[in-house]
N, C-alpha and C positions, 0 to 999 in steps of 0.2 A: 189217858187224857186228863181224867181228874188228879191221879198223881202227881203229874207234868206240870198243871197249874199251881196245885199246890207249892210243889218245891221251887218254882219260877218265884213264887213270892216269898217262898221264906228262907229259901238255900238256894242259891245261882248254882253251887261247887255241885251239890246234890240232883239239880236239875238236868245239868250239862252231861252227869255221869248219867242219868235216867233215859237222856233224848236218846244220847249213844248207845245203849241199851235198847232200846227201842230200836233203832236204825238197824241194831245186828240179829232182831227178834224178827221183823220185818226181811231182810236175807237170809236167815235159816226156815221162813216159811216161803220162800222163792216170790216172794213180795206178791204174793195171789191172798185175795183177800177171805176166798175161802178157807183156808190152811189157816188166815191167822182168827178169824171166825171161831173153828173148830180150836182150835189149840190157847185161844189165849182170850176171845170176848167170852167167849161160853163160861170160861171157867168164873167168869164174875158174876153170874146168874142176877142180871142186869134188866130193869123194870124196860120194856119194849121200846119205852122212847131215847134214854138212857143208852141203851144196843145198839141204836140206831145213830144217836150221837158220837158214838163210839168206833163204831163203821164208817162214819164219814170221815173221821179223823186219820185213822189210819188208809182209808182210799185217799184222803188228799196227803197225806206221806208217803205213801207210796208214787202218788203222782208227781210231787217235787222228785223225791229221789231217782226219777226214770228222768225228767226234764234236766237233773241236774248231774245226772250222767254218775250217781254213787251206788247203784246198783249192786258193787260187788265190793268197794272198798270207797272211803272217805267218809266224809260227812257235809248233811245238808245246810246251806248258806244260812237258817236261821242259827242252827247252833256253831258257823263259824261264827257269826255276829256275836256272839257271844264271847267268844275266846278274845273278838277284837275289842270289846266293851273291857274286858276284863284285862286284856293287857292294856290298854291306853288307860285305866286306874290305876297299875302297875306301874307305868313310865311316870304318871305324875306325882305319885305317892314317892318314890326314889327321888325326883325333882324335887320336894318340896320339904323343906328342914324342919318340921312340924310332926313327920312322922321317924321321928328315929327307932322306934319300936320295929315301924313295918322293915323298914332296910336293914337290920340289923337280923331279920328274921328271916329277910331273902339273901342275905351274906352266908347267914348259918345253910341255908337251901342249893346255896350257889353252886359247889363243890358235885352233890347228886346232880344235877341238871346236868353238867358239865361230861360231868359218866352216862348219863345215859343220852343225851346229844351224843357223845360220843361212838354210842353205841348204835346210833340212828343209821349209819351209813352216811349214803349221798342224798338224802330229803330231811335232812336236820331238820323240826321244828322249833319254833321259838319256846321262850324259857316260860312260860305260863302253859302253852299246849303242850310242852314234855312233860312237866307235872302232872298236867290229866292224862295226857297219856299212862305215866305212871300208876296212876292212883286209880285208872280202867283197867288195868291188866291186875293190879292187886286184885280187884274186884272181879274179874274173872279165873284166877290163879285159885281165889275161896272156895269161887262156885264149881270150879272142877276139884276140891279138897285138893288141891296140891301143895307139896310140900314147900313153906319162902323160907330161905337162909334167913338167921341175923342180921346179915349184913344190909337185907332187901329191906327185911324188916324195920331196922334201922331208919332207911333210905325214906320211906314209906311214912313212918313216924314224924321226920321233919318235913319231908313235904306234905302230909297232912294238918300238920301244925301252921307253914306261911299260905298255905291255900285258903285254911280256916280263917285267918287273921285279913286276906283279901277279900275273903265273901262277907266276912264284917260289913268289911268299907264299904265294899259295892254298895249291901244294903243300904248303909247308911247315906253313903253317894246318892243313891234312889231318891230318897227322902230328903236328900240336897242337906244334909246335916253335918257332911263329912269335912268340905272347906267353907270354913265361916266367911262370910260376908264381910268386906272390907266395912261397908258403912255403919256395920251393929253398934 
């Protein structure tokens, strides 16, 4: 929870990969919040009120995730909002001739998307949530030491690179810094 906040303000990319982590921490403990008590607040040996903060957090995630029917796969409507915050800075950032940096860095991205869209089957995701997609399963690929090809590795590297160049913006976006004011 203190995590979550944190990274919400200072890395949207880092957040979003946390939330999802979370969501799949929450179904490997059958979303009971004694299992995740025992397995995952405990280990923070966390001041009473703190624990307690910490427990409602995860009972109100768990309670969206039953409400919102992701119990065994997907993800909860706040962290789609996100994907949706984060593509509609995408679309406008391609729209707007101001940033030839960022499109020229989602041109170099384009090509991996494309492969692994491809690879999606029949629920293709859009070109921002196949990136996370990506860059959650590298992050699980570590955590199980498994062995990535070059080529993944590769893959991984440029889409870490126009992911990072997007959570720039957003930040910036936030702070409304990002498209100047026609009247300055």
């Amino acid at each position: 929870m203190y995590i979550a906040s944190q990274k919400n303000k200072e890395n949207i990319a880092e957040y979003l990969l946390y939330m999802w982590q979370i969501e799949d921490i929450i179904r490997a403990n059958d979303l009971d919040l004694d299992k995740i008590k025992a397995n995952v607040i405990d280990k923070f040996n966390l001041e009473p009120a703190q624990e307690k903060e910490m427990l409602e957090w995860y009972e109100s995630l768990i309670d969206m995730m039953r409400r919102e029917n992701v119990q065994k796969s997907g993800h909860l409507q706040l962290n789609k909002n996100v994907i949706i915050q984060l593509t509609d800075l995408h679309l406008a950032l391609l729209k707007d001739p101001r940033f030839p940096e960022y499109t020229a860095e989602f041109y170099k991205t384009l090509p991996y998307i494309v492969e692994l869209r491809a690879k999606a089957g029949e629920n293709p995701t859009g070109e921002i949530e196949t990136c996370f997609n990506a860059l959650y399963g590298m992050l699980m690929l570590r955590l199980q030491s498994k062995e990535i090809s070059p080529e993944t590795q590769n893959a991984i590297t440029q889409i870490s690179k126009f992911i990072a160049l997007l959570t720039k913006d957003f930040h910036l976006d936030r702070e409304d810094k990002l498209f100047p004011h026609d009247d300055e």
